[in-house]
N, C-alpha and C positions, 0 to 999 in steps of 0.2 A: 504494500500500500504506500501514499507520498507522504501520510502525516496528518491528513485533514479529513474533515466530512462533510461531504458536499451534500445537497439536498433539494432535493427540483420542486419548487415551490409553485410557479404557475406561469403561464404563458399569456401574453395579451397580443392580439392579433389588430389589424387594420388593413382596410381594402378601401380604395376610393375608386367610386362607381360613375363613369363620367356618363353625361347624358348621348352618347351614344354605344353605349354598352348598357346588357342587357342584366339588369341584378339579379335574377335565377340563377345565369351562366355562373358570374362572380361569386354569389354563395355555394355555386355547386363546385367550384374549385376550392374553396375555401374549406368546404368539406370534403374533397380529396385530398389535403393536406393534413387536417387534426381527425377526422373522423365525425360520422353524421351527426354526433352529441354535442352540439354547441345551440349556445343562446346565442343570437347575435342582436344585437342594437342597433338602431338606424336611426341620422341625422342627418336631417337634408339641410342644404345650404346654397348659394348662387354663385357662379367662378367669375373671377374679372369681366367677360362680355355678357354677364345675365345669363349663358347655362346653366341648368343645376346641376349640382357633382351630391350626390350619396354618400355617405360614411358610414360606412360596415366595420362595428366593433367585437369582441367578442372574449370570454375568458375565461381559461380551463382553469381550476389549480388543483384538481385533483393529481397528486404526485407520480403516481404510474404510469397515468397519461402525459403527462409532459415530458415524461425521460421518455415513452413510445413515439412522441413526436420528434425528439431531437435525434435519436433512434433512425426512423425514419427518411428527417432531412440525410444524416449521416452515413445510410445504409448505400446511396449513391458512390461510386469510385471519386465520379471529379467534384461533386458537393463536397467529398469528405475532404479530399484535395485541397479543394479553393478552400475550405471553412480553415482546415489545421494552418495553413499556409496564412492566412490573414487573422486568425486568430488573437492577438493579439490588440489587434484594432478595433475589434468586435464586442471588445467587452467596456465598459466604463467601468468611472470610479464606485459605481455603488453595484458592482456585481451583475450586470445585466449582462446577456449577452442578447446580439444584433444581427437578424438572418433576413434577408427578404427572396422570398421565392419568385420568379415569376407568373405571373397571371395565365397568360396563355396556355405557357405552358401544363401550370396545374388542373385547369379547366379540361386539359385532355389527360389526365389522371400520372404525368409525372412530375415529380417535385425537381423546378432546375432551380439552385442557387443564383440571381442575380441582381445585378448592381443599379438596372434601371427605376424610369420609375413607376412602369406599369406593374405593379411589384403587390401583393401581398406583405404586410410587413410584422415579422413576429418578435417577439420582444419575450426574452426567456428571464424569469427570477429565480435564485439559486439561495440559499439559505446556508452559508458559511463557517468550520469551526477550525480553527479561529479564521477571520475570517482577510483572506488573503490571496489575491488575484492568482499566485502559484498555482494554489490549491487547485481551487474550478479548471483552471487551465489543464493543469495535470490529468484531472477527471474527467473533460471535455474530449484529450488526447484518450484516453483509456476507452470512453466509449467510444471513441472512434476505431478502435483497435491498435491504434498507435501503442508502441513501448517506448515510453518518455524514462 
């Protein structure tokens, strides 16, 4: 083991739904990524020329589920890749770590890690002891099958 206990607290998700996209679509990739069991919350709002843009929120924090998500994202070769490779960047100071999937993508049932901004965006909390960015990192490596 590295020393620490890490603990996967809960996942917050966002999607913004622009008014030419279809919000079924959006929520059905949305549930290709965590799985059919979310609540999601909607917030609509008007984008700089008077479109409306939708805001799809959502929040697991059941703990078996959110290490089966990060799981999931991780189970991919170049997700796991790109994630350990920029890791470092991913996490802030309060322990979060920063994934966004592609939309498209996941809409057709695979999870691609990416930078844009048609992007699903997941935001992982992780519960710390003691609590020190190694640690998670370490664990993050381990679940990815990395040997750090």
């Amino acid at each position: 083991m590295f020393g620490g206990k890490v603990l996967p607290s809960k996942v917050l998700l966002r999607a913004i739904v622009h008014a030419t996209e279809d919000i079924n679509k959006v929520i059905r990739a949305i549930k290709n990524i965590v799985g059919e069991e979310i609540d999601l919350s909607i917030s609509r709002t008007k984008g700089y020329f008077g479109n409306e843009i939708i805001l799809l929120y959502g929040e697991i924090s059941k703990r078996k589920r959110v290490e089966e998500i990060l799981r999931r994202i991780l189970k991919d070769e170049e997700n796991r890749n790109y994630i350990i490779a920029t890791l470092d960047e991913r996490i802030d100071e309060r322990y979060h770590l920063y994934i966004r999937i592609n939309k498209q993508e996941a809409y057709k049932g695979r999870i691609v890690v990416s930078e844009g901004d048609d992007v699903i965006s997941l935001i992982f909390s992780f519960n710390i002891y003691p609590r020190k960015k190694e640690h998670l990192m370490r664990w993050i490596h381990a679940l990815a099958g990395e040997n750090t």
